[in-house]
N, C-alpha and C positions, 0 to 999 in steps of 0.2 A: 046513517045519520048525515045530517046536510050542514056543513059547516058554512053560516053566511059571515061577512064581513061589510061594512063600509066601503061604498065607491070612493075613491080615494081623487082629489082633484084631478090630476091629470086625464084620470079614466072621465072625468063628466064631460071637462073640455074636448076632449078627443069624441065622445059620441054627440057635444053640444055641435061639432063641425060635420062627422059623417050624414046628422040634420040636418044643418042650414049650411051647405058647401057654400053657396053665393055668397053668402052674408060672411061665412070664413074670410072666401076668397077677399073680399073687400077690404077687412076690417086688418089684415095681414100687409094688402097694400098700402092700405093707410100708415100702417107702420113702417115697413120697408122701404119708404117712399123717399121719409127726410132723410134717412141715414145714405140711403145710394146717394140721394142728393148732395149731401154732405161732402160723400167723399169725393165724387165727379166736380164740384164746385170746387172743393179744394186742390184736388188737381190741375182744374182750368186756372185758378187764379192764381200757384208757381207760376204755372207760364205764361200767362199775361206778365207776370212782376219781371221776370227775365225777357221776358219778348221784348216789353215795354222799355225796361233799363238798356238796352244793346242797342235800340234804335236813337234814344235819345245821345246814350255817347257816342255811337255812328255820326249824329246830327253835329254835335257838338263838336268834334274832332274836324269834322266838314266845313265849321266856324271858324274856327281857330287855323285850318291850315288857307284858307281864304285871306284870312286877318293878316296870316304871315307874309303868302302871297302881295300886298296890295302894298305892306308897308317893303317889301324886296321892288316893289316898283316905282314908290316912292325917294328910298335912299336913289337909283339907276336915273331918277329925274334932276335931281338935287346934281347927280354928279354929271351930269350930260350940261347942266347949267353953269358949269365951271366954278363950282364952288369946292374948294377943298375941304375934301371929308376924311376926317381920321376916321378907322374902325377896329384900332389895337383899343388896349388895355393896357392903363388910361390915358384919353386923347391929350394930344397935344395942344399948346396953346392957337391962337389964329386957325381953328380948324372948326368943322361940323363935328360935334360929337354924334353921331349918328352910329348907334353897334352896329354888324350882321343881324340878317334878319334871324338867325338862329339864335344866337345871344336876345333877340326881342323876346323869339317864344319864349325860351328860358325865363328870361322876367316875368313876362307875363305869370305861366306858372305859380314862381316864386310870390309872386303879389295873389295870385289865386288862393294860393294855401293859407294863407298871414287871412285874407278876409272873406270867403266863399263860406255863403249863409248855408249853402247846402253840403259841404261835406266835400264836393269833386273836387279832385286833383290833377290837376297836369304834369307830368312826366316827359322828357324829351331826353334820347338818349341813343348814343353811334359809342361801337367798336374803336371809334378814332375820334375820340374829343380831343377840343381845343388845350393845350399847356393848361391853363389858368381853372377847366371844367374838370375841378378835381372829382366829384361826384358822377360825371358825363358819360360812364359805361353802364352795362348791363350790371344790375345790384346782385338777381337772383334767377332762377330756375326758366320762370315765366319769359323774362323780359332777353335770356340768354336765346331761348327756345325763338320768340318770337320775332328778334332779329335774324335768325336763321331760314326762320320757314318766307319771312318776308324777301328777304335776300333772295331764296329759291324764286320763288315765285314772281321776282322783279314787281313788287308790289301790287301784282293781279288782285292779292286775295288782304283780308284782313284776320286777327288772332285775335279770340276772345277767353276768359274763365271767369269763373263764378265761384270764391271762393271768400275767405277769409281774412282777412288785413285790421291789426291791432285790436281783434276780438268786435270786429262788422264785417258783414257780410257785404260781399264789393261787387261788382262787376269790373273788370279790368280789359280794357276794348284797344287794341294796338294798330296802329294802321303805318303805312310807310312814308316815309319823308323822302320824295322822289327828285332829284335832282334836277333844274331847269338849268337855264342859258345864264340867267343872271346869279343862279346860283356858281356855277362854273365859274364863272369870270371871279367869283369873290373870292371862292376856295381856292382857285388853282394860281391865285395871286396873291391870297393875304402871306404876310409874311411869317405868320405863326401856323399855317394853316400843315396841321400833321398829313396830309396827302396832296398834293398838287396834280393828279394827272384822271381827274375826275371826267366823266362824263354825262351827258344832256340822258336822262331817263336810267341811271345809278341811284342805287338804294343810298342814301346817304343816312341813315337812320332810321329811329322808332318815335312816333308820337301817339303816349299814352293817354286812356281818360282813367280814373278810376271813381268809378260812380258808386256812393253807397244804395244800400235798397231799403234800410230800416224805412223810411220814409213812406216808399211804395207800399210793402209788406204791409204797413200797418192802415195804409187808404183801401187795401185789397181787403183783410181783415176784419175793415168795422165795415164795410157793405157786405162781407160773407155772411157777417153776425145779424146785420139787419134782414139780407133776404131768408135768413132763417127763421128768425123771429116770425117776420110776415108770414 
């Protein structure tokens, strides 16, 4: 006796392909096309969003220790001009209130954080703050690490991470506060200054960016969404 049954789908599709192999072949690419794509897109575009954020706080750090620089050349003119410049805490009367230029960055910062449309933060921080910078050391893990690795490296290299902070994802970009000539002359003379026997190219600390990415993430996102669509 011959027991027949129904081709069952699978079995049609499977001899519909040992038929028309090309037309398989195509119609398989076609499908496997967007999802490789997918994934390969979404891998490029982490790293675009990290690539992108480390350069910018690279850039950005490059800004600000510039900025620092220009106004440490400014106070060094003022006083070459014979004008009496206080730089304790808080000046004295008949004087230039003029801070260090370390106390500038710090402001600056502190005024960064109160009004920055975009979320960055400045950070500036040494193993040896000033009396008055009660917040002025390494807070955590990162910032311990990255005073050290800088310190080895006499500020060759820079520290980055990509992590976490108040539930955003951050880039955290550290680079070194290198000691110049007019820095020297200030520290190794102010009269609060916790080290006095500094020298021209000493790590004198860490200046941080902290960049969020929500922003990028989500420019990265709606053009992933669009070239997929397309």
């Amino acid at each position: 006796p011959i027991q027949a049954r129904p081709i069952s789908s699978v079995e049609k599709v499977w001899r519909w392909v040992r038929r028309h192999p090309m037309a398989a072949g195509l119609l398989a690419a076609g499908l496997l096309a967007p999802i490789v794509a997918l994934i390969a897109m979404s891998l490029l575009s982490a790293r675009l969003v990290r690539s992108g954020a480390l350069e910018s706080a690279a850039q950005q750090a490059e800004l600000l220790e510039e900025a620092n620089n220009e106004y440490s050349r400014i106070v060094s003119r003022v006083e070459r001009a014979h004008y009496p410049v206080n730089k304790t805490v808080p000046p004295t009367p008949d004087t230039v209130p003029l801070s260090i230029p370390a106390t500038f960055l710090h402001d600056v910062g502190e005024q960064l954080a109160q009004n920055s449309r975009t979320g960055v933060r400045v950070r500036q921080y040494s193993d040896l703050p000033y009396p008055w910078r009660k917040d002025g050391g390494p807070r955590d893990e990162f910032e311990h690490s990255a005073l050290a690795s800088l310190r080895e490296s006499r500020g060759q290299t820079t520290v980055h991470e990509f992590t976490e902070m108040d539930g955003q994802r951050v880039v955290r970009f550290a680079q070194a506060r290198i000691m110049k000539q007019s820095c020297v002359d200030c520290h190794n003379t102010h009269p609060q200054s916790p080290r006095k026997d500094w020298q021209v190219g000493d790590v004198r600390g860490v200046l941080e960016i902290i960049r969020p990415l929500d922003k990028d993430e989500a420019r990265v996102g709606e053009a992933l969404r669009l070239a997929l669509f397309i």
